[in-house]
LONUTI-925789 format. One record per atom (N, C-alpha, C): x negated, y, z negated. Coordinates in steps of 0.001 Angstrom, whole numbers, plus 500000, padded with zeros to 6 digits. Example, Ala and Ser with C-alpha at 12.3 -4.5 7.8 and 13.67 -1.06 7.14 Angstrom:
486810494310492200;487700495500492200;486800496700492200;487150497750492920;486330498940492860;487100500030492130;
END
This chain:
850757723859498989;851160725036499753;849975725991499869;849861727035501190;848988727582501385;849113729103500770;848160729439500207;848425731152500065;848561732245501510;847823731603502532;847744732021503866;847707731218505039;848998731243505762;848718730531507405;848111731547508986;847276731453509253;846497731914510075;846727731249511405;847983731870512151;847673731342513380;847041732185514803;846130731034514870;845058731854516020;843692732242515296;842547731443516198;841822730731515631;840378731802516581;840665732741517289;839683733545517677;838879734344516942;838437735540517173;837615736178516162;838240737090514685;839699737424515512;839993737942513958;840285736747513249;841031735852513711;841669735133512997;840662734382511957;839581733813512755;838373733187511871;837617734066511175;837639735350511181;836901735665510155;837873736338509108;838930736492509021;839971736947507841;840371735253507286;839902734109508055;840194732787506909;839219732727506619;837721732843506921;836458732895506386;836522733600505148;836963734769505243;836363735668503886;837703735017502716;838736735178503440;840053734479502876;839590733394501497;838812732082502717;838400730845501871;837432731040500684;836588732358501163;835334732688500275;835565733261498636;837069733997499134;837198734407498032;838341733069497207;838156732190497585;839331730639496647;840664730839497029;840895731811498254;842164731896498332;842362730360499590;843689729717499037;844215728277499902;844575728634500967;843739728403502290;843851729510503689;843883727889504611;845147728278505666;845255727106506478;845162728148507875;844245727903508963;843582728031510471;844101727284511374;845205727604512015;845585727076513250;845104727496514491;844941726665515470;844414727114516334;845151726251517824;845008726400518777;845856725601519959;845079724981521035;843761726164521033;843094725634521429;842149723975521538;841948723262522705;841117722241522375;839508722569522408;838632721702521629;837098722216521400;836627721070522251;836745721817523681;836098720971524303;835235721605525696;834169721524525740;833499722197526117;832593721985527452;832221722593528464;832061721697529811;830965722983531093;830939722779532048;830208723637532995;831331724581533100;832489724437533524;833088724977534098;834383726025532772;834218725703531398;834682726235530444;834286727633530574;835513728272529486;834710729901529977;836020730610529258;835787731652528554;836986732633527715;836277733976527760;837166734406528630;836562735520528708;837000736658527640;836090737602527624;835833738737526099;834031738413526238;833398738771526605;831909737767526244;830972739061525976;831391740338526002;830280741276525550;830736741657523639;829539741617523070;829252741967521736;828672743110522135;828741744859520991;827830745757520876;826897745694519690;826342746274519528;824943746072518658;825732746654517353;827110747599517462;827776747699515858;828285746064515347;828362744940516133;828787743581515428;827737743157514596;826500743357514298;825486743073513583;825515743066512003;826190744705511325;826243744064510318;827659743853509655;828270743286510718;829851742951510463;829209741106510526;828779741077511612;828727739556511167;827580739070509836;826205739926509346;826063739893508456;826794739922507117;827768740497507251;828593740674505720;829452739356505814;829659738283506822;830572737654507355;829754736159506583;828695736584506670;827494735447506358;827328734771507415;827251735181509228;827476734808510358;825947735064511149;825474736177510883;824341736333511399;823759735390511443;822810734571510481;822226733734510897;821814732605512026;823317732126511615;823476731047512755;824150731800514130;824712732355514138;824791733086515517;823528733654516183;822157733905515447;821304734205516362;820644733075516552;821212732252516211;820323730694516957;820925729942517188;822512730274517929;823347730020518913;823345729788520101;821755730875520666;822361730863522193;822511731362523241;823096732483522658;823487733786523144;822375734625523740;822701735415525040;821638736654525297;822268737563525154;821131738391525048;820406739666524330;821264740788525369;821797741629525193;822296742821526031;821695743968525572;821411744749526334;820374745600526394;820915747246527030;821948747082527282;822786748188527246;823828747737528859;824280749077529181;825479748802530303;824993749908531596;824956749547532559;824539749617534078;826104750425534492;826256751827534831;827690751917535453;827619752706537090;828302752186537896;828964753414538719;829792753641539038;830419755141538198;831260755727537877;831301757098537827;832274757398539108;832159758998539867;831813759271540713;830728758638540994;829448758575542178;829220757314542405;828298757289543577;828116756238544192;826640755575543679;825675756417542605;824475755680542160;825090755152540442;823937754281540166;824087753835539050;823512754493538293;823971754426536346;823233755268535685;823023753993534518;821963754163533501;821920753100532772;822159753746530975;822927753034530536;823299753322528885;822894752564528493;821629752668527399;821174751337526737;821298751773525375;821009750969524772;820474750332523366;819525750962522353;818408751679523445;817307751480522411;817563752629520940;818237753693521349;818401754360520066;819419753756519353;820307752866519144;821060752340518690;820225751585517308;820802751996515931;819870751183514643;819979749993514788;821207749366515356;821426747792514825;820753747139515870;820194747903517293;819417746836518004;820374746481519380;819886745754519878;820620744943521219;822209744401520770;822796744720521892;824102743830521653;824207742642522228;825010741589522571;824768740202523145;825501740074524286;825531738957525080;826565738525526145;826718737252525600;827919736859525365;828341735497524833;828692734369525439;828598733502524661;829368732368524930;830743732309524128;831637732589524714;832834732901524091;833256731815523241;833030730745523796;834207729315523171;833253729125522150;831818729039522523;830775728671521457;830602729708519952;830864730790520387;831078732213519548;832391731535518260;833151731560519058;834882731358518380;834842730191517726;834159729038518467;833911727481517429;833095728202516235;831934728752516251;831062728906515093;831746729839514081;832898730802514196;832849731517512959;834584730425512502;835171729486513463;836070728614512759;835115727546512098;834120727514512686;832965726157511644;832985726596510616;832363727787510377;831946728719509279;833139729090508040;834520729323508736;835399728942507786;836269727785507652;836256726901508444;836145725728507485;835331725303506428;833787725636506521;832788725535505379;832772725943504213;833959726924504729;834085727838503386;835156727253502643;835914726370502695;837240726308502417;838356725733502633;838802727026504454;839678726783504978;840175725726505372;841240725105505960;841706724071506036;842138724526507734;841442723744508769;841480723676510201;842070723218510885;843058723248511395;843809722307512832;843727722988513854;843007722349514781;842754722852516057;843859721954517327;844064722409518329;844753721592519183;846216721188518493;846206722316518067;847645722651517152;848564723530517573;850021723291517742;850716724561518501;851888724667517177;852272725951517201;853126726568516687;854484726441516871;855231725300516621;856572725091517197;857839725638516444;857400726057515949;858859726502514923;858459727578513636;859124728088512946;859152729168512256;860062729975510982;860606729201510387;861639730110509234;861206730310507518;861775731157507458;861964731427505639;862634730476504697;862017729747504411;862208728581503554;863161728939501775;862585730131501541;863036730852500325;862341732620500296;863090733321500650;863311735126500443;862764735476499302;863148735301498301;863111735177496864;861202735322497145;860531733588497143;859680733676497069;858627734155497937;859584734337499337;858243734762500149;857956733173501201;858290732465500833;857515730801501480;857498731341502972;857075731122504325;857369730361505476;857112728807505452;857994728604506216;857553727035507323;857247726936508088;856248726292508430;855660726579509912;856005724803510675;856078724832511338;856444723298512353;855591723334513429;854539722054513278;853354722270513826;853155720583514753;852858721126515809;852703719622516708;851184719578517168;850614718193517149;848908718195517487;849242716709518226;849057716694519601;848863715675520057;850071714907520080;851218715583520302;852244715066520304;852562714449518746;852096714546518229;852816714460516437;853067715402515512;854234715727515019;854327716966514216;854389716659513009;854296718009512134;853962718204511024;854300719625510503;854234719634509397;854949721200508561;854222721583507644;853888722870507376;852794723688506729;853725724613505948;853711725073504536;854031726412504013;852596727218503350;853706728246503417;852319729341503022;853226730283502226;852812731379501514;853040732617501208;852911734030502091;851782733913502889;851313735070504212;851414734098505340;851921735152505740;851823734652507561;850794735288508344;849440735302509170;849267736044509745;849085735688511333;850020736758512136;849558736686513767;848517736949513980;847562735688514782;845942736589515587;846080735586516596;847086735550517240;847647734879518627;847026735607520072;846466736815519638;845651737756520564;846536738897521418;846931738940522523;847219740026523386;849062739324523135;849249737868523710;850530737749523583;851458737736522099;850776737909521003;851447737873519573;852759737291519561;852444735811519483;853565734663519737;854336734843518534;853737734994517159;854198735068516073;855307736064515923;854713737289516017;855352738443515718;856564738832516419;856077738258517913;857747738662518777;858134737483518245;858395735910517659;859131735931516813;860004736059515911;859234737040515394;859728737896513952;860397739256514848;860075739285515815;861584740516516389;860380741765516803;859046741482516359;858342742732517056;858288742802518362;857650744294518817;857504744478520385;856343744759520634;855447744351521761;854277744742522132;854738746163522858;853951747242522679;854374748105523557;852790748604524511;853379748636526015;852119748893526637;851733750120527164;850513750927527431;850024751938527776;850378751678529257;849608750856529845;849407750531531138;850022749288531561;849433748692532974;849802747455533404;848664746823534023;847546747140533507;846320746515533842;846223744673533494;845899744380534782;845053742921534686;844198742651535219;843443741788534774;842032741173534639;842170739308535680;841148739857536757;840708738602537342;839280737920537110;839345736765536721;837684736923535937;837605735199536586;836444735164537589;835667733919537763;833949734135537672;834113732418537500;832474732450536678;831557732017538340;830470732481538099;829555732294538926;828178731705538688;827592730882539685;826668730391539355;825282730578540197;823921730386540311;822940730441541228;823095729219541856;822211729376543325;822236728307543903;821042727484544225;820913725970543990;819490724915543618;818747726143543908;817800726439543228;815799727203543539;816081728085543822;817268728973543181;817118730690542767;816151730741541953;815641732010541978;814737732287540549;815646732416539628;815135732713538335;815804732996537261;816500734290537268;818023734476536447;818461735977536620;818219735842535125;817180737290534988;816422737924533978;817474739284533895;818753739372533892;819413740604533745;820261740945532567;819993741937531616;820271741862530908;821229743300530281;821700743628531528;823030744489531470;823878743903531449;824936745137531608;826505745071531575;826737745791532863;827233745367534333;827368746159535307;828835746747535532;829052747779535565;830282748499536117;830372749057537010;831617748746538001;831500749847539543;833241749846539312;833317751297539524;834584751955539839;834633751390541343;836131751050541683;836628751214543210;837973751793543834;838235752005544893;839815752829544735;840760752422544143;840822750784543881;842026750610543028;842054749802541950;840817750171541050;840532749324540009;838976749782539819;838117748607539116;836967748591538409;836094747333538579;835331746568538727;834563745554538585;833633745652537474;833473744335537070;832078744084536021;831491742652536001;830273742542536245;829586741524535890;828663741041534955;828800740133534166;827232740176532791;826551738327533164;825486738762532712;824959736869533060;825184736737531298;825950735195531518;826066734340530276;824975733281530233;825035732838528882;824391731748528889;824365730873530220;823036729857529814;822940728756530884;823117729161532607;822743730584532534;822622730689533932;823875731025534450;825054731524533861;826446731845534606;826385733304534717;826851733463535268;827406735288535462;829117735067535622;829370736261534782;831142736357534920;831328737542535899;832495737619536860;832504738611537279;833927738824537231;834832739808537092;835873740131537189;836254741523537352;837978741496538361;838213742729538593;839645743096537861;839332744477537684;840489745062537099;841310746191537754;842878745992538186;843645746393538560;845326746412537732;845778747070538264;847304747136537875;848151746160539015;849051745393537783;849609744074538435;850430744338539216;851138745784539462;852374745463540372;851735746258541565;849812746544541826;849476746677543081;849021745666543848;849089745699544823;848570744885546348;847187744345545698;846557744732545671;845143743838544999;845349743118544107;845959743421543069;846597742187542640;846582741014542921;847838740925544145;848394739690544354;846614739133544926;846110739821545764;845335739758546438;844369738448545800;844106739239544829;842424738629543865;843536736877543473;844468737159543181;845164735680542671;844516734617543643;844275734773544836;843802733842545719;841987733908545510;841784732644545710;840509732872545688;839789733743547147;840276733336548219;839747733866549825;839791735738549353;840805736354548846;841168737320548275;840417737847547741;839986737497546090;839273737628545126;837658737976546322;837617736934546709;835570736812547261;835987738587548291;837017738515549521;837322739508550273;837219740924549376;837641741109548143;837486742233547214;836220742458546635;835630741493546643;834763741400546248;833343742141546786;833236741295547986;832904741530549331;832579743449549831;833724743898549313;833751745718549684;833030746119548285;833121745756547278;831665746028546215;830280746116546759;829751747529545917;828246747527546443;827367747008545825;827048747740544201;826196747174543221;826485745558542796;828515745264542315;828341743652541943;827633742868542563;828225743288544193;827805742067545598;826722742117545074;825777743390544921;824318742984545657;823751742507544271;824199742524543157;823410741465541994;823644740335542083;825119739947542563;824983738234542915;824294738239543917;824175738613545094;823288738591545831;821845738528545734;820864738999544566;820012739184544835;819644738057543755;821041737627542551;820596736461541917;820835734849542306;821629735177543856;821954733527544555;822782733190543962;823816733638543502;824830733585542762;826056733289543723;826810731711543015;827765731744544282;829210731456543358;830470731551543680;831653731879542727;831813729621542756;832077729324541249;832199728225541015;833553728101540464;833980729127539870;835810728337539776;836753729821540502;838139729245540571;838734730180540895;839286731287540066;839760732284540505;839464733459539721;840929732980539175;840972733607537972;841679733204536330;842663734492536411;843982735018536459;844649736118536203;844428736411534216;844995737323534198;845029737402532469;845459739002532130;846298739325531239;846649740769530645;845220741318530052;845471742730530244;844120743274530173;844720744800530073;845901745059529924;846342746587529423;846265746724527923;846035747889527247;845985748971526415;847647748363525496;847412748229524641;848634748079523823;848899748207522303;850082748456521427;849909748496520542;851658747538519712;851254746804518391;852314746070518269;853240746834517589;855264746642517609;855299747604516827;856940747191516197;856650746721514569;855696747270514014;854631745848514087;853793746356513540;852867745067513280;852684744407511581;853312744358511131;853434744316510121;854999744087509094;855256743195508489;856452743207507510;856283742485506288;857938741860505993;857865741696504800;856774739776504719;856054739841504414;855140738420504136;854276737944505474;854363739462506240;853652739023508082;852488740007507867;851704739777508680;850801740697509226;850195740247510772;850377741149511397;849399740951512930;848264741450513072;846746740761513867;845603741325513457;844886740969515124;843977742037514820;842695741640516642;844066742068517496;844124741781518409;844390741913519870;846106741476520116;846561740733518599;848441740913518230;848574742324518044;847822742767517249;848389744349516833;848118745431517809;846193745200518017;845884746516518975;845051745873520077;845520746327520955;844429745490522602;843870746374523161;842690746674523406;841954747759523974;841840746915525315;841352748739526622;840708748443527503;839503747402527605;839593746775528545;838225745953528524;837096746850528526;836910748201529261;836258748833529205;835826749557528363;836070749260527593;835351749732526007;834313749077525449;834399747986526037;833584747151524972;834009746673523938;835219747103522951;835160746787521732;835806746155521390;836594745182522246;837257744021522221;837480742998520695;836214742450520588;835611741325519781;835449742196518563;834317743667518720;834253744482517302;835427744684516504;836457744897517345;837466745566516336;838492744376515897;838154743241516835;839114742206516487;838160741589515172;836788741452515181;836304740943513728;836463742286512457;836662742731512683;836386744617511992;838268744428511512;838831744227511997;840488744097511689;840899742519511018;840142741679511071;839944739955510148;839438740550508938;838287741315508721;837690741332507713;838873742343506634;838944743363507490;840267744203506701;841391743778506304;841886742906507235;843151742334506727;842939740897505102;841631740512505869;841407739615505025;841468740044503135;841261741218503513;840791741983502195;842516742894501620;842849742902502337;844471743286501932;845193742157501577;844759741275502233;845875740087501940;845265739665500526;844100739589500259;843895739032498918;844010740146497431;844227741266497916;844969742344497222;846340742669496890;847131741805498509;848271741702498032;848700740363497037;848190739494497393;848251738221496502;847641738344494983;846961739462495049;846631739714493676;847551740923492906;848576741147493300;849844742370493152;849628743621493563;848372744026493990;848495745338494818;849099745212496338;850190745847495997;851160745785497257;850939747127497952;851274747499499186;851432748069500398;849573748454500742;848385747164500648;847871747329501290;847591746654502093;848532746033502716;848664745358503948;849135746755505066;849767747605504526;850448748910505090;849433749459504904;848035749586504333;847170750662504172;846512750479505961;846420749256505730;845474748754507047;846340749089508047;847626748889508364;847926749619509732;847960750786509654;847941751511508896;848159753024509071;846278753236509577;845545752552509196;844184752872509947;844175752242510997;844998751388511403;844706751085513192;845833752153514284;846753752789512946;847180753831513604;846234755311514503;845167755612513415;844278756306513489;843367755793514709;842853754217515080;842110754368515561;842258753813517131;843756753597517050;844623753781518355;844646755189519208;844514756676518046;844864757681518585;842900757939519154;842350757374518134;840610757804518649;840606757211520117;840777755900520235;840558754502521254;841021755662522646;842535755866522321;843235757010523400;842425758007524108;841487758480523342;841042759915523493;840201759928524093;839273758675524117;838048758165524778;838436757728525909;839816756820525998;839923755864527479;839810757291528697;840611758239528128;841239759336529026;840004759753529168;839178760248528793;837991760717529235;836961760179530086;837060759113529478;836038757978530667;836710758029531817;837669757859531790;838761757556532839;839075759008534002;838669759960532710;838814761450533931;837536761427534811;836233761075534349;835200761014535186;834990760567536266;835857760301536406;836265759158537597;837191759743539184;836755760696539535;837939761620540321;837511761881542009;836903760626542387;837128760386543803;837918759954544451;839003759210543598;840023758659544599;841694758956544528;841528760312543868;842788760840542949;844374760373543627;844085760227545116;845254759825545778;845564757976545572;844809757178544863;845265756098544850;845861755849543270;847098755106543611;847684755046542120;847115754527541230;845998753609541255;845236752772540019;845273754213539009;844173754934539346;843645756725539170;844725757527539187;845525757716539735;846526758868539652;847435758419538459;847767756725538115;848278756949536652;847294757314535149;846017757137535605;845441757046534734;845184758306534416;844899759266535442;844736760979535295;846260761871534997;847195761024534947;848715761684535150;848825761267533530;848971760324533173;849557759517532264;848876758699531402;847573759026531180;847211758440530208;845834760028529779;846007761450530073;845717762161529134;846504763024527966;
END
C-alpha cells in the first residue's frame, strides 16, 4: 500500500511525488497521459519566469533541465492600452532569464526525476473509480485502467493535480468556482523551407477588442500562438475553426507581423481549452488534497501558471509528509496560504486589466473593468 496516490502527473503533481519519494515516503504517480512525442505534439503552459530557478534547484531539477533544451526568455514584449509596444525584461531580475518550454519534455523530466527518486509511475493510466475502503483507517481505492487492463492501487493520501478540470475532487463533491469564462485557442506554428532563423526571445502580447493574443518561439523552431477570449462570445465560436482562427488572426498587428517577418506558417489546428481564473472549493478534506491548477488556476496572463503549480507540489509535498508524521491540519495550513495568494493574484489581474481602457464598450473589457475590480 501507498502512503500517497498522486493523480496527475504535470508539474505539481511531479514535483510533490519527487520530494514525496525523497523523503522514503511510498508515493504512487499516475498519470493519463501517453509519452509520446512527435512534430506536431505540443501542451500548452510553455512560459517559465526566472523565480522557477531556485524552486527547481531545491527540486534537484536544475541541472538537467538546463540541458534539456529549452530557450532562454528574456523578458515579455506587450501592447497594452496603446497601440506601440513596450518591453519588460529580465535583466534586473537576480535569478536571470526565464525560459520558453517544451512542455511535454518539461513534465516527462521532473516525472523521470521522481521516479528516480522512488516513486512508483504509471503513465497512460486513467482513473476509473474511487472509494473508501476503511474510514477508520483513512485507505482509498483507486481502480485504474492502462491499455485496456485494470488494476487497483491503495494509499493513505489522495492527491488531485488533474489541473484546471480536478477530476478527483469533483468526485469527492468539490466545486470549481470561476472568476470568468475565459478560453484559450492555441496553434503551433512553424517557418517555411529557407526562413532565416527566429532569434526571438520574448513573450509577445497584444490586447484586441475582444480578447488578447500571445506568441513565444519554442524549441526546434515552433512558435505557439494563441487567442484569448470569453466562450460564450462570437470569437469564440469563431477561432474553433481554423479559416476563423487565421481571419482573427489576420486583424492582429504586432503577432501577424512576427510570424510574418519569421515565415511562420500555422501547422495544426487551433486547440480550444479553459483558461479562466478559478478557485477549488473546498480544496481540501478528510485524506484529499488538491494542488497546481485543481485548487488555483490563474490567468494565462500572469505568467505564473507552472511557478505556482511547482511552488504548491513542493508545499503540499511537505504537509503531506507532516501529516503522515502526526502533525495534523497542515494540509489546512497550505490552503489557507493559497487563500492569501488568490486575494494577491486578484489584485494584480484587475490592474493589468484596468490599463487596458480603449475598448470599454466591448464585453471581453467591460466584464473585466465591471467585475473583476
Amino acid at each position: 500500500m501507498h502512503e500517497v496516490a498522486i493523480v496527475g502527473g504535470g508539474p505539481a503533481g511531479a514535483a510533490a511525488a519527487l520530494l514525496l519519494a525523497r523523503r522514503g515516503r511510498r508515493v504512487l504517480l499516475v498519470d493519463q497521459i501517453d509519452q509520446v512525442e512527435g512534430a506536431l505534439s505540443f501542451k500548452a503552459g510553455e512560459g517559465l519566469p526566472p523565480a522557477a530557478r531556485p524552486l527547481l534547484r531545491d527540486l534537484g531539477a536544475l541541472e538537467p533541465f538546463l540541458s534539456d533544451g529549452h530557450l532562454p526568455s528574456y523578458g515579455n514584449e506587450t501592447s497594452w492600452g496603446g497601440t506601440t509596444t513596450t518591453i519588460h525584461d529580465f535583466i534586473r531580475d537576480p535569478n536571470g532569464h526565464g525560459w520558453h518550454l517544451d512542455r511535454l519534455r518539461f513534465d516527462a523530466l521532473l516525472r523521470r526525476l521522481a521516479q528516480e527518486a522512488g516513486a512508483e509511475l504509471r503513465i497512460s493510466t486513467r482513473l476509473r473509480g474511487l472509494d473508501r475502503i476503511d474510514r477508520n483507517g483513512g485507505t482509498w481505492r483507486l481502480a485504474l485502467e492502462s491499455e485496456g487492463k485494470e488494476s487497483e492501487a491503495q494509499a493513505g493520501w489522495l492527491v488531485d493535480a488533474t489541473g484546471r478540470a480536478a477530476h478527483v475532487a469533483h468526485r469527492l463533491g468539490a466545486t470549481t468556482i470561476h472568476d470568468d469564462r475565459q478560453v484559450a485557442f492555441t496553434a503551433l506554428f512553424a517557418p517555411e523551407p529557407g526562413a532565416a532563423a527566429d532569434q526571438d526571445s520574448l513573450t509577445l502580447v497584444e490586447s484586441v477588442p475582444d480578447g488578447w493574443w500571445y506568441t513565444a518561439l519554442l524549441p526546434e523552431q515552433r512558435r505557439v500562438v494563441a487567442f484569448l477570449t470569453d466562450a460564450d462570445l462570437e470569437p469564440a465560436r469563431a477561432a474553433m475553426d481554423p479559416a476563423g482562427f487565421d481571419d482573427l488572426l489576420a486583424q492582429t498587428h504586432h503577432v501577424r507581423a512576427r510570424l510574418t517577418a519569421g515565415g511562420h506558417r500555422r501547422i495544426t489546428a487551433p486547440r480550444g481549452g479553459p483558461a479562466a481564473s478559478s478557485r477549488l472549493a473546498p480544496d481540501h478534506g478528510d485524506g484529499w488534497v488538491a494542488i497546481g491548477d485543481a485548487a488555483l488556476a490563474f490567468d494565462p496572463l500572469s505568467s505564473q501558471g507552472i511557478l505556482t503549480a511547482l511552488y504548491g507540489g513542493v508545499r503540499a509535498a511537505g504537509a503531506l509528509d507532516a501529516e503522515i508524521q502526526g502533525e495534523h491540519g497542515s494540509v489546512a495550513r497550505v490552503s489557507e496560504e493559497l487563500d492569501n495568494v488568490q486575494a494577491a493574484y486578484r489584485r494584480n489581474r484587475s490592474q493589468i486589466y484596468a490599463e487596458e481602457q480603449r475598448w470599454p464598450g466591448r464585453e471581453f473589457w467591460r466584464r473585466r473593468h465591471l467585475h473583476l475590480l
